[in-house]
C-alpha positions in Angstrom: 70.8 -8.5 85.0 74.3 -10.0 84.1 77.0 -10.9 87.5 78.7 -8.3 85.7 76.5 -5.3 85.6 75.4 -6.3 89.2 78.9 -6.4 90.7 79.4 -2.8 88.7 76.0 -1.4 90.0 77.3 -2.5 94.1 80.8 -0.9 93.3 79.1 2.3 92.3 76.5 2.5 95.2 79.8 1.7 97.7 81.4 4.8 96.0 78.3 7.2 96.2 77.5 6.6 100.0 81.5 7.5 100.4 81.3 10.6 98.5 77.8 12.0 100.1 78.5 10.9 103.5 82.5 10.4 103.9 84.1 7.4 105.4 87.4 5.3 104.5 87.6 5.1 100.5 86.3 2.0 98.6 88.5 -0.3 97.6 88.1 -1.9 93.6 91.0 -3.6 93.3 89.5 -7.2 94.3 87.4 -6.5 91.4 87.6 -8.4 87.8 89.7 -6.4 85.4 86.3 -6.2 83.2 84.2 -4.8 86.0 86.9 -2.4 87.9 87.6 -0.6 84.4 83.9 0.0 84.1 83.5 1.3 88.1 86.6 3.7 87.4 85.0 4.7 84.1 81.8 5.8 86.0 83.2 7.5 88.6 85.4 9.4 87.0 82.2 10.6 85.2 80.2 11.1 88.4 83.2 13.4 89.9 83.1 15.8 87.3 79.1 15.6 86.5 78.0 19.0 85.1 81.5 20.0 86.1 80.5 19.8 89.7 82.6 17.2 91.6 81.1 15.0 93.8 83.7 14.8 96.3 85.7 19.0 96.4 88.1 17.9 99.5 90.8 15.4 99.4 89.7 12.9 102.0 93.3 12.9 103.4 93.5 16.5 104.3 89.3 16.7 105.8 88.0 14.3 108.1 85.0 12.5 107.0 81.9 14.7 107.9 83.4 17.8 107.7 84.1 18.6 104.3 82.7 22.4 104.3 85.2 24.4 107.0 85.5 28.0 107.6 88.6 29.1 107.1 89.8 29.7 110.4 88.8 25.6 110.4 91.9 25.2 108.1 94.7 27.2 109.7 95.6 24.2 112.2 96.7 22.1 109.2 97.7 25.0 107.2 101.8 26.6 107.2 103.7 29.2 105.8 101.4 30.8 102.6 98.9 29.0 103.4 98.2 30.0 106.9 98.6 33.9 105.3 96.0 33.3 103.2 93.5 31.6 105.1 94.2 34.3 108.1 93.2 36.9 105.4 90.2 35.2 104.4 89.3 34.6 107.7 89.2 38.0 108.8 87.4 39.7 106.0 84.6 36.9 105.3 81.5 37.6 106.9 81.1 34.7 110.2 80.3 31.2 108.6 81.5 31.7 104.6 82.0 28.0 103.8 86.2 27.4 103.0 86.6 24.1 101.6 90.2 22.7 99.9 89.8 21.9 96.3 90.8 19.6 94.3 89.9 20.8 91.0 93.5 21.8 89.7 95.2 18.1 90.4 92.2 16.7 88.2 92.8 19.7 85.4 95.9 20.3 83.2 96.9 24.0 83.7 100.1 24.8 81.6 101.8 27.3 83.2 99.9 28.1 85.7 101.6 26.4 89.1 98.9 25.9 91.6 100.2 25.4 95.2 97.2 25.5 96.9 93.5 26.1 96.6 90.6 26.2 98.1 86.5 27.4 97.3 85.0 30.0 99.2 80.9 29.9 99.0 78.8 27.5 97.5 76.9 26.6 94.4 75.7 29.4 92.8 78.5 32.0 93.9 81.7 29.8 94.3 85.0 31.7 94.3 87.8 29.4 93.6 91.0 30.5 95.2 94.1 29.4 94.1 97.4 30.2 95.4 99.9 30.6 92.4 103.5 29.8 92.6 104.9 33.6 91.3 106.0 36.0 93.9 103.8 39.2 93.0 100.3 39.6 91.6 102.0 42.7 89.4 104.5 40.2 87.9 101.2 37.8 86.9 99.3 40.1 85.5 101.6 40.9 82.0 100.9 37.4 81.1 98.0 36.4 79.7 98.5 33.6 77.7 97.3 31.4 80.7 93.6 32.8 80.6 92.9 30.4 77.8 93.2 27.8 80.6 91.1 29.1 82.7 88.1 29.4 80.4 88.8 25.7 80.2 88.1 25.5 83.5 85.0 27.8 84.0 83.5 25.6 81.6 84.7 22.5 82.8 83.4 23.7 86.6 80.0 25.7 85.6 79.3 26.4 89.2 82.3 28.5 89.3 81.5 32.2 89.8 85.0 33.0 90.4 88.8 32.0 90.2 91.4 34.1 92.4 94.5 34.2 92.1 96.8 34.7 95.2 100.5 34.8 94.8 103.4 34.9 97.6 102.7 38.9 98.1 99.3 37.9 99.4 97.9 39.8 96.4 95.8 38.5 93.9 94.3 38.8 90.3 90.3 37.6 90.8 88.9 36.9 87.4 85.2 35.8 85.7 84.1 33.9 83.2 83.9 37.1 80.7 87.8 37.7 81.5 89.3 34.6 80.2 87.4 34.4 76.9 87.1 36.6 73.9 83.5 39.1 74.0 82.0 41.5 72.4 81.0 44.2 74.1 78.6 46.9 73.9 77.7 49.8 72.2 81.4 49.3 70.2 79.8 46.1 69.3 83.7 44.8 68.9 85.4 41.8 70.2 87.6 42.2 73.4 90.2 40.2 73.8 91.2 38.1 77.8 92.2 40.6 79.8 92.6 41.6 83.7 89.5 43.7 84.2 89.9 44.2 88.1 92.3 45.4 89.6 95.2 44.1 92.0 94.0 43.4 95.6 94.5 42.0 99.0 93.0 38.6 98.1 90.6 38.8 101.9 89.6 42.1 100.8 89.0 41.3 97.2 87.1 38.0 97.9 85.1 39.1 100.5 83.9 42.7 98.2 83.2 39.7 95.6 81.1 37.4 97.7 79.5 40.6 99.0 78.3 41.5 95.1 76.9 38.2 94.6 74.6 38.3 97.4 71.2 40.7 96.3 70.4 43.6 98.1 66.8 42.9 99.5 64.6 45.7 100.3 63.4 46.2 103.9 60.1 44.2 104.4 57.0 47.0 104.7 55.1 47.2 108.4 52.2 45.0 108.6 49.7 46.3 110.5 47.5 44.5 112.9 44.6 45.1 113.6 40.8 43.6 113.5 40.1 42.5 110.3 36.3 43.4 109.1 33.9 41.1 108.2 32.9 41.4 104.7 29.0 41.6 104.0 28.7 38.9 100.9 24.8 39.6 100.2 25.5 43.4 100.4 28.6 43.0 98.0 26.8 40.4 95.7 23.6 42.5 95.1 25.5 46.1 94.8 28.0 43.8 91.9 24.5 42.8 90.4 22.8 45.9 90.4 25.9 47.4 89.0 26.0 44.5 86.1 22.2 45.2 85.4 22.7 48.7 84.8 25.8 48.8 82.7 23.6 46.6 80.8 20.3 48.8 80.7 22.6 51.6 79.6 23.9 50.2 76.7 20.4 48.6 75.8 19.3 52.8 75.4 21.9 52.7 72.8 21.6 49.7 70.5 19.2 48.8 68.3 15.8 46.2 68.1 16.3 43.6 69.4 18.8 44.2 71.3 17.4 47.4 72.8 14.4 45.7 74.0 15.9 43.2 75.8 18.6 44.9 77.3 16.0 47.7 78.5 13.8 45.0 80.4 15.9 43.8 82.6 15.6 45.1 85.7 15.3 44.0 89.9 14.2 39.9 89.5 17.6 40.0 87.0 19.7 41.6 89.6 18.7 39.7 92.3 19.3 36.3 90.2 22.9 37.5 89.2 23.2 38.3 93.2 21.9 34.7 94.3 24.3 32.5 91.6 27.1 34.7 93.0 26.3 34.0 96.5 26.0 30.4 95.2 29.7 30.6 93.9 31.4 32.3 96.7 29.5 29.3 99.2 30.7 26.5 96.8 27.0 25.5 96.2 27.9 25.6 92.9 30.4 25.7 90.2 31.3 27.9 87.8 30.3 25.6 85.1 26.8 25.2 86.9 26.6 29.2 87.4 27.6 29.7 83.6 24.5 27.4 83.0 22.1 29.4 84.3 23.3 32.4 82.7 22.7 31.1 79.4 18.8 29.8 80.5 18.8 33.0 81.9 19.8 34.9 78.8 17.1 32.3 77.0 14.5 33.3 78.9 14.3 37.6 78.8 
């Protein structure tokens, strides 16, 4: 391994012990121009890997080790909007809902659609990303929607995305899916629907917390197990009825079939059954394998 490739490999192991377990923020700067253009080229990869980023919280705004909050967490640092927001969300989320800040929209070009703040509610899986928009009403945002271009960029960019709300200064919001923001086709018409608003205009607590509440399955209540004293089972008793059983299913269809067949088939009788019931016995103890059992069948077979 080159100096170079080493120096990169440390840089990069300094920046992934930051971003899993917080801390002050590596420095690269005392780094050769060759090997610092190479460490920003990789993490830059590594923060938007499978369009999950590493690192959701801007370290200046979360403390290290606390990077998923409720939102009642946030409404110390948070004023004005803000604080209106996160005061809905924290009353309609059910106790514990992860609220992180997120930085997705500084790393992603949205023309015309001013994010002042934002935040993900839930984790991978059923993220909701909520974004507070600079317009004054959630009426006045929904006759545009030239913007929902943009945000299919960004469901695909961000694939554990379930969600993107948008919250303007009425406290009202717009919360669309991935099937809102690009062109389908839908069914039985069978024709192609353009982006549109497809739910309606809600109190952005109320309309995140119905959301989050859709995405989780309904599980059905667990049946009563009863307990009581379980019965030993009889293995001889079981393995010479299931023989005697085999045997005559046989004999039946022996009065049935022709010569050879008949003969044979019509001969076997007690010394077969008790055979069939001693190799299962065999099995069921693990004197023997299947292999071994399938064996004696055959020599069995052989032998009538």
């Amino acid at each position: 391994m080159s100096e170079t490739e080493d120096l990169v490999q440390q840089a990069v192991a300094r920046y992934l012990e930051y971003a899993e377990l917080g801390g002050p923020a590596p420095e690269f700067a005392d780094l050769p121009d060759e090997v610092r253009h190479k460490v920003e080229q990789i993490v830059a990869m590594l923060d938007r890997t499978e369009g999950v980023a590493l690192r959701s919280a801007h370290p200046t705004e979360i403390t290290a080790g606390t990077a998923t909050r409720s939102a009642s967490h946030h409404l110390e640092a948070a004023s004005g909007l803000d604080r209106a927001v996160l005061t809905q969300l924290a009353e309609w989320l059910p106790p514990g809902t992860p609220v992180d800040i997120d930085g997705a929209p500084s790393g992603f070009a949205l023309p015309d659609l001013p994010v002042a703040a934002s935040w993900t509610v839930g984790t991978t899986g059923g993220r909701v990303r909520v974004w507070r928009i600079d317009a004054p009403a959630a009426a006045d945002l929904e006759q545009d929607t030239s913007h929902l271009v943009s945000l299919d960029r960004v469901f695909r960019a961000f694939s554990e995305t379930a969600a993107i709300c948008l919250v303007c200064a009425d406290l009202n919001c717009l919360l669309l899916e991935p099937q809102d923001c690009a062109p389908v086709i839908e069914v039985p018409a069978g024709g192609v629907t353009a982006r549109r608003y497809r739910r309606p205009i809600q109190p952005v607590g109320e309309a995140v917390a119905a959301y989050i509440t859709e995405l989780i399955p309904a599980w059905e209540a667990l049946p009563r197990f009863e307990t009581g004293t379980a019965q030993a089972l009889d293995v001889t008793a079981l393995a010479a009825q299931a023989a005697a059983g085999a045997v005559g299913i046989q004999k039946a269809l022996g009065a049935r079939a022709r010569y050879p067949k008949k003969e044979v088939l019509s001969a076997l009788g007690e010394k077969e059954a008790q055979a069939l019931a001693e190799m299962a016995i065999a099995l069921y103890e693990g004197r023997q394998t299947a292999g071994e059992v399938a064996l004696r069948l055959r020599k069995l077979a052989g032998a009538s």
